[in-house]
C-alpha positions in Angstrom: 0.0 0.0 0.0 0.8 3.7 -0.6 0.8 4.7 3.1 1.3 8.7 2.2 -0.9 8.0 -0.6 -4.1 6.7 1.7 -3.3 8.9 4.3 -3.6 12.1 2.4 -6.7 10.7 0.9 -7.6 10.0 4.6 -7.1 13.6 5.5 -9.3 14.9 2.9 -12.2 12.8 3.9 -15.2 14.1 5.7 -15.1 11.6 7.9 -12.0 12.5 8.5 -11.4 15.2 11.9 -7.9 16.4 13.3 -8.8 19.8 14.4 -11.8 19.7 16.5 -15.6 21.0 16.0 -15.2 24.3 17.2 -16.3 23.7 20.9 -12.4 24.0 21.9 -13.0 26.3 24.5 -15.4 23.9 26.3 -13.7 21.1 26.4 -10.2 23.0 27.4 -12.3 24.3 30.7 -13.7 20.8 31.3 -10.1 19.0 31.0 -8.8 22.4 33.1 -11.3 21.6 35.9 -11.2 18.1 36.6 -7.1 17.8 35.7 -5.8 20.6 36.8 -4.9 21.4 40.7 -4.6 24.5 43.1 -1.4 22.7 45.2 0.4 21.7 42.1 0.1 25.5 41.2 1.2 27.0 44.7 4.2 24.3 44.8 5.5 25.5 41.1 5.1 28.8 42.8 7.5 28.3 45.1 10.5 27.0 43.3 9.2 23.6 43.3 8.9 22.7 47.1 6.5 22.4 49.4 7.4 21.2 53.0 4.3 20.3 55.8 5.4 19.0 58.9 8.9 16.5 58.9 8.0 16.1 54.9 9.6 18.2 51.9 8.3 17.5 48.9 10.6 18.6 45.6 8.8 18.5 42.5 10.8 18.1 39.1 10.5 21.2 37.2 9.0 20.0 34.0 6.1 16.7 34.7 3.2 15.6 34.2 0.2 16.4 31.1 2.3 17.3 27.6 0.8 19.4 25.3 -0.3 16.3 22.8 -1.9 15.0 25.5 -4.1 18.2 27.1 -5.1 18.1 23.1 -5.7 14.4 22.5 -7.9 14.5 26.1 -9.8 17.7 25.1 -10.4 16.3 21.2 -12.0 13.5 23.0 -14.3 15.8 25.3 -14.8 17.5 22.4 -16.3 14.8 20.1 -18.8 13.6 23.0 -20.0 17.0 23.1 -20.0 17.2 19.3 -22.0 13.5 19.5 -24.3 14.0 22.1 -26.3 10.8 20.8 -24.0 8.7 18.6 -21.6 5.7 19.7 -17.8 6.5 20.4 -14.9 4.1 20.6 -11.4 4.6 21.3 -8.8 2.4 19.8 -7.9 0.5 23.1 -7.1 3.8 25.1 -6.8 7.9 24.9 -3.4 7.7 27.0 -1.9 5.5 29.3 -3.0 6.8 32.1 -6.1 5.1 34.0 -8.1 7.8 35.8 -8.3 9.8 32.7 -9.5 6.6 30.6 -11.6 5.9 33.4 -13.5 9.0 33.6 -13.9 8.9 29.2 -15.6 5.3 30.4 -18.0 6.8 32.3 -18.8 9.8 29.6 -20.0 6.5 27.6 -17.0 6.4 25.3 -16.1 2.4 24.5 -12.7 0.8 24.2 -12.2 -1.6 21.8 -10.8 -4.6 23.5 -7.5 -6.4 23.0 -7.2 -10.2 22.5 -4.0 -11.7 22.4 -2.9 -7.8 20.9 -5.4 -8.2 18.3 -7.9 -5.4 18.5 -11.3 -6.6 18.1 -13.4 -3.5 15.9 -16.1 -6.1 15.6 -18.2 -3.8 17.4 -17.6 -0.9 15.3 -20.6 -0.2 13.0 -21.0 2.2 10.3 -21.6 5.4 11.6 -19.7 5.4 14.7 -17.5 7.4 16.2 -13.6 6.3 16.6 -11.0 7.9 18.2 -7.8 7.5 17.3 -5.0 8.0 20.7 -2.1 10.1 20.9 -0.1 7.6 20.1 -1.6 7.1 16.8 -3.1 4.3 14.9 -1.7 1.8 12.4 -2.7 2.2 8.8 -4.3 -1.4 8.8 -6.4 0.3 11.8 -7.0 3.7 9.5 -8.1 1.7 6.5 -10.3 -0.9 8.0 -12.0 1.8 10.2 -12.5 4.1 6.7 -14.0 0.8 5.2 -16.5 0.2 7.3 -17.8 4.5 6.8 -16.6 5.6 10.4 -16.3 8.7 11.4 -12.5 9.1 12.8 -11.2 11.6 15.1 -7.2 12.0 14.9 -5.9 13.1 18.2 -2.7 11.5 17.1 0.3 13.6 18.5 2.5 15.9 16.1 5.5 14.7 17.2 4.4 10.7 16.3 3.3 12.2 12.9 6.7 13.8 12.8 8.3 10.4 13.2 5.6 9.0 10.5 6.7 11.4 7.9 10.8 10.1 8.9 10.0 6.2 7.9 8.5 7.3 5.2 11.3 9.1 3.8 13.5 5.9 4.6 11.2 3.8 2.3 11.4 6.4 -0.1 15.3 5.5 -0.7 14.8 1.9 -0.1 16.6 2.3 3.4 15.5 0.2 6.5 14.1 1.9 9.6 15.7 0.6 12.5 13.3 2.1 14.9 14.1 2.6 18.6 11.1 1.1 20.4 9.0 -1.6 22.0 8.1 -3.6 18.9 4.7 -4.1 20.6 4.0 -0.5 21.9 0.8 0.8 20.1 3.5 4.0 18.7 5.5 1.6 17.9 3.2 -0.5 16.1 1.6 2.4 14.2 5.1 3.5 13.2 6.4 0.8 11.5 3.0 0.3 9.4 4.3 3.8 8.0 7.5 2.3 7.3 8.5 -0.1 4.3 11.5 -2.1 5.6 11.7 -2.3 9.3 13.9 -3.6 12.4 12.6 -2.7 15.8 16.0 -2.4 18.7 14.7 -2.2 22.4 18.2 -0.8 23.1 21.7 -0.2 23.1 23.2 -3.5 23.9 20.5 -4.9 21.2 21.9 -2.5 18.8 25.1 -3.5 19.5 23.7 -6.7 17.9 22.8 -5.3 15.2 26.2 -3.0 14.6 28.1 -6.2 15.2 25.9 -8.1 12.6 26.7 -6.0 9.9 30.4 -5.0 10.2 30.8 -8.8 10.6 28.4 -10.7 9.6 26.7 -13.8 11.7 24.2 -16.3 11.8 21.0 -15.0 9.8 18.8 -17.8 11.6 20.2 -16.5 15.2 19.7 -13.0 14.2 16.1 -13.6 13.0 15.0 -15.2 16.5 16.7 -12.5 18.2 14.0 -10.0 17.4 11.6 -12.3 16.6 8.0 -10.1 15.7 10.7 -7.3 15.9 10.7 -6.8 11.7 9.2 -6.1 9.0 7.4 -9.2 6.4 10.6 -10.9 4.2 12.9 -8.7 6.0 16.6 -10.6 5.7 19.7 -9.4 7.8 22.2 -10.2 5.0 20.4 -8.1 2.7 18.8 -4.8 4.1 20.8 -3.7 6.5 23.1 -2.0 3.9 21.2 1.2 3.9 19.8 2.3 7.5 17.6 4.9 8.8 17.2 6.0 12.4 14.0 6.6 13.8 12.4 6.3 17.7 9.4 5.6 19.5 8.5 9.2 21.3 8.6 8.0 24.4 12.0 6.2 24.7 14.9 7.4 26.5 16.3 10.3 24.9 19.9 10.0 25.4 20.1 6.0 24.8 18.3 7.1 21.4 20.5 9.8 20.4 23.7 6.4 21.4 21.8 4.2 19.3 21.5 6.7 16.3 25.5 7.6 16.8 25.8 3.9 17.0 24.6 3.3 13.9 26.1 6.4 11.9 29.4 5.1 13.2 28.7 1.8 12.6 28.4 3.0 8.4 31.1 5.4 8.4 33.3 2.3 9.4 31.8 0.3 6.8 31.4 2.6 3.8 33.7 5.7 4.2 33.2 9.1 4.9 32.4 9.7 1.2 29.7 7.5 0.8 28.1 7.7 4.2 25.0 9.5 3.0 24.4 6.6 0.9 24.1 4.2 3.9 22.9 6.4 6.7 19.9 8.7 7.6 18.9 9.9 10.9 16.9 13.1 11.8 16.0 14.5 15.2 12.4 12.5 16.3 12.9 12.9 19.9 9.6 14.3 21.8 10.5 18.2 23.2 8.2 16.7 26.2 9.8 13.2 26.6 13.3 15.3 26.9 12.2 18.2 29.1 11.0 15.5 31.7 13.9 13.3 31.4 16.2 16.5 31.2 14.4 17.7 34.8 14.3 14.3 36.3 18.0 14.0 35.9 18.2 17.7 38.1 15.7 16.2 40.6 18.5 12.9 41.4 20.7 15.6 41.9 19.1 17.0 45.3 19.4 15.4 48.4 16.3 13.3 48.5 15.6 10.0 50.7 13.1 8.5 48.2 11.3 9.5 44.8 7.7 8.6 43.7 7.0 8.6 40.3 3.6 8.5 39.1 2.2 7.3 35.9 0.4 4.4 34.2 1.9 1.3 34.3 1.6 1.0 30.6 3.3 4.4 30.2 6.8 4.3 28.3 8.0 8.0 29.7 6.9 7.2 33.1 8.9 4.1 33.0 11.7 5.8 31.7 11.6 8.6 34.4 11.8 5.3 37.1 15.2 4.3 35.0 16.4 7.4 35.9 16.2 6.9 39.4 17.6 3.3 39.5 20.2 4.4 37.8 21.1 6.9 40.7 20.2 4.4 43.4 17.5 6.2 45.1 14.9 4.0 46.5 11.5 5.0 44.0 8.5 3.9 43.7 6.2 3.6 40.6 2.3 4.2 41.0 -0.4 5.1 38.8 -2.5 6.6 42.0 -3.0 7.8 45.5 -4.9 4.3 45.7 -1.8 2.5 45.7 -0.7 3.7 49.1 -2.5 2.6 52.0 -3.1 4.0 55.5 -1.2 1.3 57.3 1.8 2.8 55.5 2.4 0.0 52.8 2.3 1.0 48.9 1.6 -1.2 46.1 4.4 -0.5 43.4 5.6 -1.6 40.3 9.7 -1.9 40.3 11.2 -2.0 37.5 10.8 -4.6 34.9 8.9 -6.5 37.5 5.6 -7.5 38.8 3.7 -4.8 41.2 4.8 -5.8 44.9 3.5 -4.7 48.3 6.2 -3.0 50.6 5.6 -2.0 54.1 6.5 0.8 56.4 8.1 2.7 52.8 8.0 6.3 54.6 10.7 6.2 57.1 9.9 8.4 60.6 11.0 11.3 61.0 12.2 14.1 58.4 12.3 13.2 54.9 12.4 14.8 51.7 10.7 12.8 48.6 11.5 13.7 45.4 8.2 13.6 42.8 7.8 13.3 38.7 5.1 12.4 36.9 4.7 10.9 33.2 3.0 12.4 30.3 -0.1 11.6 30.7 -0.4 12.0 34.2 -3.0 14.9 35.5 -1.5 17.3 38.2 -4.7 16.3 40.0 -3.4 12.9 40.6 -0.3 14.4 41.6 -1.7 15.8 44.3 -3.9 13.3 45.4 -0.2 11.5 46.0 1.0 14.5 48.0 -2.0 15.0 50.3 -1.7 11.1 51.1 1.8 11.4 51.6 1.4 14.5 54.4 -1.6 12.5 55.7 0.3 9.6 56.4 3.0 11.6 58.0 1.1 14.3 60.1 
């Protein structure tokens, strides 16, 4: 399929929406009102701090709701306003983040369910309403949902369109995207139906793999099972990894992305030449302006004297997880929750550590003074952020 092709027909459709139905301002003082919060404002205030009692709490200086978010949330207050009466579905979920999903559930907006990652739009009839999330759609998605005569909403994100538009211009010039990412990440997924020739790389050391492979060579069979579901339909290692593009999931770490697309460039420049580099090698700069500012201010947080961090975000949520590699990677004790409900008034929380299974760990606020360091994810409200801070002051007071 012509991807640009159907999705510049797409775009012309009127079923077709990506820039609202005029009640903007109405939704943006619905999302303001339930999302936004009065202590999160007074603690930005004040340089970022707030101390009650034997608790300081220091906030990172850049968190929480990104601009494609706060629009891909209003676009979807929006459209229930705009279809008072008609039936609206969102393609498995707006963000990762499950108070806000919750509370589009109980507006009467559906989420197509997931079966073994197959989305079943079974229940999609002609005529409905379909969301597409911030982290965009695949063009499989976009095509079968135009088939049936939906009416589609686009809240996908600028900067996953911006990484969209990259892929394509690798399978303009026949080069394979190696995309930074988590192969089965809805981004991810939506990206590499954009791209022609594709190789999905978790991270550096699998990169490595890769570099290794083609200054070298290797076993093709090995290689294949390495990142099996990880590439594209006939994609061969001994034949299309000669020309290489760089592209990323949003959401990944930004500086391990910028190492895997150095990686790489090196990796040709030692293969072809200097001359004939451009030949071998594209890369352009796909990195999320929010993902970095909250990476970027997470790694000032580590830097202050803090006895423990909470960082708070679904546990589906890519950039929240990243923020908790941040932390481990400094060796302060963290904990990862998507909600005040996770911590308990016998002072145990219910966390999820990283790469592993949510655990229950007592007596996690020590007595006496502490200081906490707090981030939150993209698609985390500052209301939920609070609702975490008043807990933590109740629990110590």
């Amino acid at each position: 399929m012509d991807t640009k092709t159907f999705k510049r027909n797409l775009q012309q459709s009127d079923n077709y929406h990506r820039n609202g139905f005029g009640h903007q301002q109405e939704a943006n003082i619905a999302v303001n009102e339930e999302y936004q919060s009065g202590l999160i404002q007074e603690i930005r205030q004040n340089n970022y701090k707030i101390t009650r009692g034997d608790v300081t709490i220091h906030l990172a200086e850049a968190f929480g709701f990104c601009w494609g978010v706060e629009r891909a949330v209003a676009m979807a207050y929006e459209t229930r306003t705009h279809f008072p009466h008609e039936k609206i579905w969102i393609t498995n979920e707006i963000i990762h983040n499950p108070s806000v999903n919750q509370r589009l559930k109980d507006m009467n907006v559906g989420f197509i369910a997931v079966n073994e990652g197959i989305k079943d739009f079974s229940v999609v009839n002609q005529g409905d309403v379909v969301i597409l999330p911030a982290f965009g759609a695949s063009v499989d998605e976009m095509k079968l949902l135009n088939d049936k005569g939906s009416t589609i909403v686009d809240t996908t994100c600028p900067w996953v369109s911006k990484v969209w538009n990259s892929v394509e211009k690798h399978k303009k010039r026949s080069y394979t995207s190696i995309i930074h990412g988590k192969y089965k990440h809805e981004e991810t997924v939506a990206t590499s139906s954009f791209a022609g020739t594709y190789l999905v790389v978790l991270n550096t050391k699998e990169a490595e793999y890769v570099r290794d492979y083609i200054l070298n060579g290797g076993d093709r069979e090995e290689f294949l099972a390495q990142f099996t579901n990880a590439y594209s339909q006939g994609f061969d290692p001994d034949q299309h990894l000669d020309k290489i593009g760089v592209a990323n999931q949003t959401t990944m770490l930004k500086s391990e992305t910028e190492e895997i697309a150095r990686l790489f460039q090196d990796t040709m420049l030692k293969k072809y030449g200097p001359l004939n580099l451009n030949d071998h090698f594209m890369s352009f700069n796909t990195i999320c302006d929010a993902t970095q500012e909250r990476q970027d201010a997470m790694l000032d947080l580590v830097n202050e004297k803090l006895d423990l961090m909470v960082v708070i975000g679904g546990f589906n949520s890519s950039n929240t997880t990243h923020l908790q590699e941040i932390a481990v990677e400094y060796n302060i004790p963290s904990y990862h929750i998507d909600s005040d409900d996770r911590i308990f008034n016998d002072n145990t929380i219910e966390h999820k550590p990283l790469n592993q299974d949510l655990q229950l760990d007592s007596n996690w606020l020590p007595a006496g003074k502490i200081t906490i360091g707090i981030t939150s994810g993209a698609s985390t409200p500052d209301k939920v952020v609070e609702n975490v801070i008043e807990k933590i002051f109740a629990l110590k007071s």
